[in-house]
One Martini backbone bead per residue (centre of mass of N, CA, C, O) as a GRO file, in nm:
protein
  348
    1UNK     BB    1   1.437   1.782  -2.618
    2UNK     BB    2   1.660   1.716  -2.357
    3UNK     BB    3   1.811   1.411  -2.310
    4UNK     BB    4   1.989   1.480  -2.071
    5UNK     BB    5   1.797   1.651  -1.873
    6UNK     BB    6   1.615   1.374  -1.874
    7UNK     BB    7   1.783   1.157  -1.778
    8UNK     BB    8   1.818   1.349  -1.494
    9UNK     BB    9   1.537   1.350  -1.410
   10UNK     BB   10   1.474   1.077  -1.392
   11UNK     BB   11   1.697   1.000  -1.205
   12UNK     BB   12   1.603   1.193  -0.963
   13UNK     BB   13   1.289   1.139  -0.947
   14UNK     BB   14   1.299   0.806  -0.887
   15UNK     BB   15   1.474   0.815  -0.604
   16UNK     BB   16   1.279   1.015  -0.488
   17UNK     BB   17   1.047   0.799  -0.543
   18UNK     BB   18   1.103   0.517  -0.344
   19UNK     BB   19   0.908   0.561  -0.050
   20UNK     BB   20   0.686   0.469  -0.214
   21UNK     BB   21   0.462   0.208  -0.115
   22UNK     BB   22   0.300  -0.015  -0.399
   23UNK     BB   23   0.266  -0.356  -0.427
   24UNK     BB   24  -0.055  -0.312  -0.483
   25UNK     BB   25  -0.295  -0.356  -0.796
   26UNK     BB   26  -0.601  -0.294  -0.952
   27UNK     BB   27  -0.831  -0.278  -1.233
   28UNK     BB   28  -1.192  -0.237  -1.354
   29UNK     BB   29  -1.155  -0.089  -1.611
   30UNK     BB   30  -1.218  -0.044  -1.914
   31UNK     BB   31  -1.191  -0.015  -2.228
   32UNK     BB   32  -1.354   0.193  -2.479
   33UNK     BB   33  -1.150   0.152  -2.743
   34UNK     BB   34  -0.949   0.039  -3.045
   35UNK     BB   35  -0.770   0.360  -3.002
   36UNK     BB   36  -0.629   0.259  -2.765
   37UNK     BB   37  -0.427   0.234  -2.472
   38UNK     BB   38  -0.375   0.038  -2.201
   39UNK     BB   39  -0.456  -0.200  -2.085
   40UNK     BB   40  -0.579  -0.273  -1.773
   41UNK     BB   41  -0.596  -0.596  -1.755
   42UNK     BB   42  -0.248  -0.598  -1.875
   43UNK     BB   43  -0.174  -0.423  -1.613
   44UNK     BB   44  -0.049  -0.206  -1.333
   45UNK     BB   45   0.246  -0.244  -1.071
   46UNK     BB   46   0.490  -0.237  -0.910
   47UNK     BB   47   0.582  -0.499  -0.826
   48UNK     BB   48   0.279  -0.679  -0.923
   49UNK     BB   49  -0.032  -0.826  -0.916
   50UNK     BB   50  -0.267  -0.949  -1.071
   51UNK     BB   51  -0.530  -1.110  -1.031
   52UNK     BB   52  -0.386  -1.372  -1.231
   53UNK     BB   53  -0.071  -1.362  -1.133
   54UNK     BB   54   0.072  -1.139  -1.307
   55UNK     BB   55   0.411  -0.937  -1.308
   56UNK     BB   56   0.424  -0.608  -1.280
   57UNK     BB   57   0.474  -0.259  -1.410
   58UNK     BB   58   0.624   0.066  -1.306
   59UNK     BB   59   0.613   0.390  -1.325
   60UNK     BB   60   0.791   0.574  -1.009
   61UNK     BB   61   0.724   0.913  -0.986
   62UNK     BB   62   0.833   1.264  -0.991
   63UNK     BB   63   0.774   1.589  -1.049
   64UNK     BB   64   0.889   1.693  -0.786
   65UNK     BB   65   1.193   1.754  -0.529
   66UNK     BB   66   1.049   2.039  -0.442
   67UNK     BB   67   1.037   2.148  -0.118
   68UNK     BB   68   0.814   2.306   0.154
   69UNK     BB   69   0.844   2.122   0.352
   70UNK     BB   70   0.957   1.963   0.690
   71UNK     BB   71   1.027   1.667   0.708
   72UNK     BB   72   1.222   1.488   0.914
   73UNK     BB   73   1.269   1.208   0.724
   74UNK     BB   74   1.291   1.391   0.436
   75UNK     BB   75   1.522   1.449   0.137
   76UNK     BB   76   1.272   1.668   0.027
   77UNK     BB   77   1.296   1.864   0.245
   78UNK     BB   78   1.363   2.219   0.311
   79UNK     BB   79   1.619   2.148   0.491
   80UNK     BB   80   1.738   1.999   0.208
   81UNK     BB   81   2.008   1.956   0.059
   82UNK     BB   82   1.970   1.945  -0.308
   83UNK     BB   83   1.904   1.801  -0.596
   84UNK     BB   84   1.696   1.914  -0.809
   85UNK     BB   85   1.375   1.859  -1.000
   86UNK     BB   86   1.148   1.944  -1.270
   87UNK     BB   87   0.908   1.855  -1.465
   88UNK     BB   88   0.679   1.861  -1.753
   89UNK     BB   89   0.400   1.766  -1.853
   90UNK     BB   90   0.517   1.697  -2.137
   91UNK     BB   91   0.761   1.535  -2.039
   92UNK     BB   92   0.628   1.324  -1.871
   93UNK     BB   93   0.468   1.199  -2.060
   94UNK     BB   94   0.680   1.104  -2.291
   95UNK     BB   95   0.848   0.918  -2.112
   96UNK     BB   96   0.631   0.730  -2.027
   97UNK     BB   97   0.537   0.635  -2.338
   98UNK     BB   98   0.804   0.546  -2.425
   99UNK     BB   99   0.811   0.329  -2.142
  100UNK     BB  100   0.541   0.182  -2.286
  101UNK     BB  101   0.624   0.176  -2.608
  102UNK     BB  102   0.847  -0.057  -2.502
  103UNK     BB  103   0.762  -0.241  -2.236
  104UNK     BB  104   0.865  -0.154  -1.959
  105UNK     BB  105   0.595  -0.017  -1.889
  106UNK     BB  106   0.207  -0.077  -1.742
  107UNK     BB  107   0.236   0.218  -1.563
  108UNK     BB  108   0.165   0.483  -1.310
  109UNK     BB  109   0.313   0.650  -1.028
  110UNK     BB  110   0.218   0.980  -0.942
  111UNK     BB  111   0.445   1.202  -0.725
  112UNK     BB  112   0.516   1.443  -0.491
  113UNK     BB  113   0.648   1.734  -0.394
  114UNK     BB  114   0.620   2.037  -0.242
  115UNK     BB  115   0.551   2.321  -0.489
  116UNK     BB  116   0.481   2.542  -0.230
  117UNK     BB  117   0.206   2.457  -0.327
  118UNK     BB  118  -0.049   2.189  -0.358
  119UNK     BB  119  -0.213   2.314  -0.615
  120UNK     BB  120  -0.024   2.364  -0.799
  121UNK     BB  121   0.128   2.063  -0.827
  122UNK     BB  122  -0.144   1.915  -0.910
  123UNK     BB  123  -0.193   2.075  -1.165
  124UNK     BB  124   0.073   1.912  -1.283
  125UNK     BB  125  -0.023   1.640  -1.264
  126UNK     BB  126  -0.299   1.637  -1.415
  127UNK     BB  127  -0.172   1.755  -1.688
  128UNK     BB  128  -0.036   1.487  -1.734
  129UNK     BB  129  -0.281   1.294  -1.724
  130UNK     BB  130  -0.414   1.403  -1.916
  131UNK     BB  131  -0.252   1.371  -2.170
  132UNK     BB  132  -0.229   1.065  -2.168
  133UNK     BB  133  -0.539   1.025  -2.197
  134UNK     BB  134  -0.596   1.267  -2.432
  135UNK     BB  135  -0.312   1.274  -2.603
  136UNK     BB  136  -0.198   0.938  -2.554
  137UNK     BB  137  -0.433   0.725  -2.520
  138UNK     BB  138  -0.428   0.645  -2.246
  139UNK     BB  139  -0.578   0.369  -2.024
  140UNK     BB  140  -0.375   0.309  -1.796
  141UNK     BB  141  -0.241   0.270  -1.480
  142UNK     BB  142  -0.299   0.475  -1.219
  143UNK     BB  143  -0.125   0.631  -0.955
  144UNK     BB  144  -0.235   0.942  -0.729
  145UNK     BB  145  -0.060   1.144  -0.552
  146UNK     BB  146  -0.213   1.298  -0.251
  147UNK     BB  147  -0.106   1.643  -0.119
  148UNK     BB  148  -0.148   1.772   0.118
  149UNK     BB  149  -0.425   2.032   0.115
  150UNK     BB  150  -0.619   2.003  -0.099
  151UNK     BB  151  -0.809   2.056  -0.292
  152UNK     BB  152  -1.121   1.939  -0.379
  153UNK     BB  153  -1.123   1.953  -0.680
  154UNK     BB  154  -0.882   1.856  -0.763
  155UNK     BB  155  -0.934   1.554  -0.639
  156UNK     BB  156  -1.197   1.481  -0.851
  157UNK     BB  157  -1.042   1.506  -1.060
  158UNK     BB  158  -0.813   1.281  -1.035
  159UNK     BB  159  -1.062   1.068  -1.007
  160UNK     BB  160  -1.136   1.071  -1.310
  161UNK     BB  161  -0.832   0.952  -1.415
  162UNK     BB  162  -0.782   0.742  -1.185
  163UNK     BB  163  -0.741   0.428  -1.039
  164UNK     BB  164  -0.583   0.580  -0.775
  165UNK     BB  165  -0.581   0.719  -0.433
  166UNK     BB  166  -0.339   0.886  -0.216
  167UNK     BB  167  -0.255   0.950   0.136
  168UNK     BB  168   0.005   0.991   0.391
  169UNK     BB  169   0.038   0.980   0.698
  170UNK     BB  170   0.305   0.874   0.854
  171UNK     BB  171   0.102   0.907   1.096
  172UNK     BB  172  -0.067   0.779   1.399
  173UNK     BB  173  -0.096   1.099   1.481
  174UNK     BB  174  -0.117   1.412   1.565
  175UNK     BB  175   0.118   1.404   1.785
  176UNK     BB  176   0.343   1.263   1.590
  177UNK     BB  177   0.340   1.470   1.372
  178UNK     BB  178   0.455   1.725   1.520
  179UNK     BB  179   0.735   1.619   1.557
  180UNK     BB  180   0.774   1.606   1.202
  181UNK     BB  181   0.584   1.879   1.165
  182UNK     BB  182   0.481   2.245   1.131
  183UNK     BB  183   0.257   2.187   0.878
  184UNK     BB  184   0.119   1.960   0.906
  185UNK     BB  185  -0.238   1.846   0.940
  186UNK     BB  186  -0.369   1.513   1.017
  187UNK     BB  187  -0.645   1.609   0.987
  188UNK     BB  188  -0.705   1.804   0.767
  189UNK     BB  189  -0.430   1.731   0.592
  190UNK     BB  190  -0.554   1.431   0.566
  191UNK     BB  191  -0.798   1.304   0.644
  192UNK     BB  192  -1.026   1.497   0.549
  193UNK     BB  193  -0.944   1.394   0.203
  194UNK     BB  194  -0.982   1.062   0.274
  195UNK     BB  195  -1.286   1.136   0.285
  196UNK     BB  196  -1.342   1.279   0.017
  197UNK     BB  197  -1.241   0.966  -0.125
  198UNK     BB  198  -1.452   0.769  -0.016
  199UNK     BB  199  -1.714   0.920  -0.186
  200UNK     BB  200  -1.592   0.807  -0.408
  201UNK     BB  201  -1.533   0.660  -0.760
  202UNK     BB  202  -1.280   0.421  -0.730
  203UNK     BB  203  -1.144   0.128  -0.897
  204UNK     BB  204  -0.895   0.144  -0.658
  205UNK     BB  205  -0.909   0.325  -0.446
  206UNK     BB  206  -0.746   0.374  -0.125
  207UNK     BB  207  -0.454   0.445   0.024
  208UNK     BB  208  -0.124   0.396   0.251
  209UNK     BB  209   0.104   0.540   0.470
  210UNK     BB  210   0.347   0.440   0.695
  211UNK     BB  211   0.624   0.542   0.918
  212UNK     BB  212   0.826   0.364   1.106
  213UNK     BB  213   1.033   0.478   1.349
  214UNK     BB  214   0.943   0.810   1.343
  215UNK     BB  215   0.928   0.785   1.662
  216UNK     BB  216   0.750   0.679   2.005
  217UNK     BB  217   0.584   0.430   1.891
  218UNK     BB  218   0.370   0.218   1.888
  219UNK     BB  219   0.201  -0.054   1.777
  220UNK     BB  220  -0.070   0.010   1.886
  221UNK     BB  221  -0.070   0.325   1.730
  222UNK     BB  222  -0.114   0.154   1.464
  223UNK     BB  223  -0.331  -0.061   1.495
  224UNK     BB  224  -0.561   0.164   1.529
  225UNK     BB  225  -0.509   0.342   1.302
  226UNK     BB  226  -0.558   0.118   1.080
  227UNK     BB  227  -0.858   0.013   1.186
  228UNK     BB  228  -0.969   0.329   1.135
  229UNK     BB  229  -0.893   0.308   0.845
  230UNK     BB  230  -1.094   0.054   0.755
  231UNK     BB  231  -1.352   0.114   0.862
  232UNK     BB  232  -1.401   0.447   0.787
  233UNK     BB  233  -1.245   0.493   0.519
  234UNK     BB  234  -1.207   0.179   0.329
  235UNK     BB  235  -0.910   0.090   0.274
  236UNK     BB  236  -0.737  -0.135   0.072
  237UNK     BB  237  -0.476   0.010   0.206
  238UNK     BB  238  -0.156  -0.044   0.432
  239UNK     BB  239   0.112   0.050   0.473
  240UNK     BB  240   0.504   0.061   0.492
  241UNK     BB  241   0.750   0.179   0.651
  242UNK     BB  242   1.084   0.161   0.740
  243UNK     BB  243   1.281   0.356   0.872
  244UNK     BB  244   1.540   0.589   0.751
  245UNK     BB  245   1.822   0.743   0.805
  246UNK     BB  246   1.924   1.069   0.638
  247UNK     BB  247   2.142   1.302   0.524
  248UNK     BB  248   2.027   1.597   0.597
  249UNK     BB  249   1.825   1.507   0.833
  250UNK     BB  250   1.690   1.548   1.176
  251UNK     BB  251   1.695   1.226   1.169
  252UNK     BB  252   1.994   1.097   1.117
  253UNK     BB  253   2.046   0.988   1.426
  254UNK     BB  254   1.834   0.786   1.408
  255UNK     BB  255   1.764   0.469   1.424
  256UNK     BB  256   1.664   0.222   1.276
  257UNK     BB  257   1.421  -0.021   1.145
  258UNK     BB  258   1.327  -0.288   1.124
  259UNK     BB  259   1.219  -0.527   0.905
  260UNK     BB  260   1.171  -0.730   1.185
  261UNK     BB  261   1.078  -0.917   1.503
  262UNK     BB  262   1.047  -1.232   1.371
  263UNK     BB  263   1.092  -1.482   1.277
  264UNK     BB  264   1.159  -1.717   1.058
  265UNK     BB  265   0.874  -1.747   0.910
  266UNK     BB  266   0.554  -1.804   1.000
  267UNK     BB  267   0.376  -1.580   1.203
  268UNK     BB  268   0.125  -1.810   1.265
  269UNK     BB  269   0.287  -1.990   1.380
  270UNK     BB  270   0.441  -1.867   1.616
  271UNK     BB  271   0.195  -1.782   1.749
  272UNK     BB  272   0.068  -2.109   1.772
  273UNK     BB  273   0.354  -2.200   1.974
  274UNK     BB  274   0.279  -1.973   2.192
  275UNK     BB  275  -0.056  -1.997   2.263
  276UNK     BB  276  -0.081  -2.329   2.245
  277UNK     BB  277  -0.088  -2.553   2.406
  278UNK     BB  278  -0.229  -2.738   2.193
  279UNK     BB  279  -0.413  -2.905   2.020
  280UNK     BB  280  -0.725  -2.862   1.829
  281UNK     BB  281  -1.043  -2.896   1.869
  282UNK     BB  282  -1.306  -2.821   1.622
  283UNK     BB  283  -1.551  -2.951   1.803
  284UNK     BB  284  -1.481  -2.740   2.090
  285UNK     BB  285  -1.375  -2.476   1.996
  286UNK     BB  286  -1.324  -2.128   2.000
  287UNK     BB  287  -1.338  -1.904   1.750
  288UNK     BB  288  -1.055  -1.779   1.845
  289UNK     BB  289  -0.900  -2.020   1.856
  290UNK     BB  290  -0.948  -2.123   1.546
  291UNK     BB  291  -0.811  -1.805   1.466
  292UNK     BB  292  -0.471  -1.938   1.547
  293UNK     BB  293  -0.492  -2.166   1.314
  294UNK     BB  294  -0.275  -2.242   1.062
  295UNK     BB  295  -0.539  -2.242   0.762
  296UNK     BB  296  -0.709  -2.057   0.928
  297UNK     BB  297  -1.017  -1.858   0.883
  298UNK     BB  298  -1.257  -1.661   0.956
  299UNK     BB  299  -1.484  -1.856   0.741
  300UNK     BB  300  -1.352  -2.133   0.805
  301UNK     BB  301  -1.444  -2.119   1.096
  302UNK     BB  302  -1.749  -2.074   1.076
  303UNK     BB  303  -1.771  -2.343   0.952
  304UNK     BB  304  -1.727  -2.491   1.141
  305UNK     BB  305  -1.935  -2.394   1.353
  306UNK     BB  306  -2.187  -2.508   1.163
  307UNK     BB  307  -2.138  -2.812   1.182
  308UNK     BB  308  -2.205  -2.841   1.520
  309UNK     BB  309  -2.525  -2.885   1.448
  310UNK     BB  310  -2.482  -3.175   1.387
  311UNK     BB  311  -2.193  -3.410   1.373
  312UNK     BB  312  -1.962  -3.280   1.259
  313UNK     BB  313  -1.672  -3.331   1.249
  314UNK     BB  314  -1.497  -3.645   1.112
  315UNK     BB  315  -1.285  -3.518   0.866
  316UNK     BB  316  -1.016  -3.373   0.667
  317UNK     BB  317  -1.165  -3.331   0.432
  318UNK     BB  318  -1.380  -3.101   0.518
  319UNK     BB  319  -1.194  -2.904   0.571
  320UNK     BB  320  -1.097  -2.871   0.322
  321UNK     BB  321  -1.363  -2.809   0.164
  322UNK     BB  322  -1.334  -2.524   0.340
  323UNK     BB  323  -1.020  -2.421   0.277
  324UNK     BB  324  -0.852  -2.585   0.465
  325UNK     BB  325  -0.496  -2.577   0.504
  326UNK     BB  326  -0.337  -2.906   0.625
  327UNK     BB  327  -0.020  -2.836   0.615
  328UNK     BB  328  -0.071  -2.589   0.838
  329UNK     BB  329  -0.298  -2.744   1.031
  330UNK     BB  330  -0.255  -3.026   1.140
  331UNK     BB  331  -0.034  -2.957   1.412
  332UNK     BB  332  -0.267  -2.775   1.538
  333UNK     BB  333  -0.495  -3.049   1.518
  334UNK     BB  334  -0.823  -3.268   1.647
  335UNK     BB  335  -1.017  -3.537   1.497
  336UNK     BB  336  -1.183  -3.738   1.676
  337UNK     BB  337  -0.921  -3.714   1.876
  338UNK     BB  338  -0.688  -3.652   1.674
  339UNK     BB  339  -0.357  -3.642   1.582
  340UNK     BB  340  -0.124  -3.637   1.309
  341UNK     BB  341   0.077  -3.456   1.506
  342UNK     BB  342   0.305  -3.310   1.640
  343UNK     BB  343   0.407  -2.975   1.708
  344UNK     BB  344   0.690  -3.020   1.734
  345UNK     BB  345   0.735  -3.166   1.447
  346UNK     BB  346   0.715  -2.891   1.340
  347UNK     BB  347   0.820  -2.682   1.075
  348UNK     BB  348   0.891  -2.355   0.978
   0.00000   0.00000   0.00000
């Protein structure tokens, strides 16, 4: 192996993977035996937390950023002069394994560009994986980036070896992926694929990611294909992504996105300064106003409805044991017809 020419590519194609979020992840699958490396309960996704809240690296990496596709958004479309490089599946195994049995990562994140098309580049990403886990003996976290248009065959070989899969809808419905793709079919290559992967048994299911504010989609339309992306197909996670013009990209001018519009400090805080009158009485408020206060969920809402069968709530005691956080619900509610402090010197 051209040791310049591999710290080339690591270079080159870990920073072209870098639009890809991937927060948060574990797995349940268990280590087989003895002879093996890479204790899925030890490891992880990059800058994420295990089960037991301790935080994870990961490799993030393309297998190559020359890509046939044309998002206008993407610094690796076929649009886009740039550096190419592409991964051979023995050598990125290698260098995995090298930055694994170093202590620097344990686990890996494997997504590529469309090179020619689809099934070509997914069958050497598979190769790579096959590689980890049988000659290199790898049992730790992967997750494997679904291609737009992948064979069916090729999608249920990944779940085999891998312990999530995503593929990104990158936009929230067919009328506005057309704004940015004349190649992507969003119902066909991308719904229909999570459709596929939902069927499957993955040890930590699949997620996806949007791109927001590559289009003037509104908020609703992205809340509604959320909603109907956990509902339908059952998605452990949908990230987000703030939209970034880059150079050499159709979309160069167009205004970045924000990557916030609420201000500083806690959102459910601030919803309940402005949507709520006053204190809430927990023991005549409706289900939906009491979740509206901060430190109440869906659950302990629940609670609170199920106490009023009897003689309801009497002390925020009470409240505590049913999981209700009162540090943060105090100021927006009231026990007994009584409130421990005015909402206005609440502190965000």
């Amino acid at each position: 192996m051209n040791l310049v020419n591999i710290l080339e590519k690591v270079r080159i194609l870990g920073s072209a993977g870098k639009w890809d979020v991937c927060a948060s992840s574990s797995s349940s699958r268990k280590v087989a035996s003895g002879d093996r490396v890479g204790d899925v309960a030890a490891g992880g996704i990059c800058h994420s937390f295990t089960d037991g809240g301790r935080c994870v690296s990961l490799f993030k990496t393309l297998l190559t950023n020359d890509c046939s596709f044309d998002c206008k958004y993407c610094q690796n479309s076929v649009h886009c002069g740039k550096q190419t490089a592409e991964y051979e599946p023995q050598e990125l195994a290698k260098v995995f394994m090298h930055l694994y049995l170093g202590n620097y990562v344990e686990g890996l994140f494997l997504s590529s560009a469309v090179a020619g098309d689809p099934d070509s580049t997914t069958q050497k990403m598979l190769d790579t994986v096959r590689l980890l886990r049988m000659e290199h003996g790898f049992q730790g976290y992967v997750h494997f980036k679904v291609l737009p248009g992948t064979n069916q065959d090729l999608i249920r070989q990944a779940g085999e070896h891998a312990d999530r899969l995503s593929i990104n809808l990158e936009a929230p419905s067919s009328s506005r992926m057309s704004e940015l793709s004349d190649i992507k079919d969003f119902d066909a290559d991308i719904v229909r694929r999570q459709k596929w992967i939902s069927q499957m048994s993955i040890s930590s299911g699949q997620t996806t990611q949007m791109v927001v504010g590559t289009s003037d989609e509104t908020d609703r339309e992205i809340l509604d294909t959320a909603t109907w992306e956990y509902d339908e197909i059952g998605l452990r996670r949908v990230y987000y992504s703030a939209f970034q013009p880059l150079e050499k990209t159709p979309l160069e001018g167009r205004d970045k996105t924000p990557l916030g519009n609420l201000p500083a400090g806690d959102p459910k805080v601030h919803l309940a300064r402005a949507t709520l009158e006053g204190p809430v009485d927990v023991n005549t408020a409706p289900y939906e106003e009491l979740l509206r206060v901060p430190g109440i969920g869906p659950q302990s809402a629940q609670r609170i409805m199920s106490m009023r069968t009897a003689e309801g709530v009497t002390s925020r005691s009470q409240l505590a044991n049913m999981g209700i956080v009162l540090k943060r619900a105090d100021p927006f509610i009231k026990v007994g017809g009584r409130t421990q402090k005015m909402m206005t010197e609440y502190c965000v």
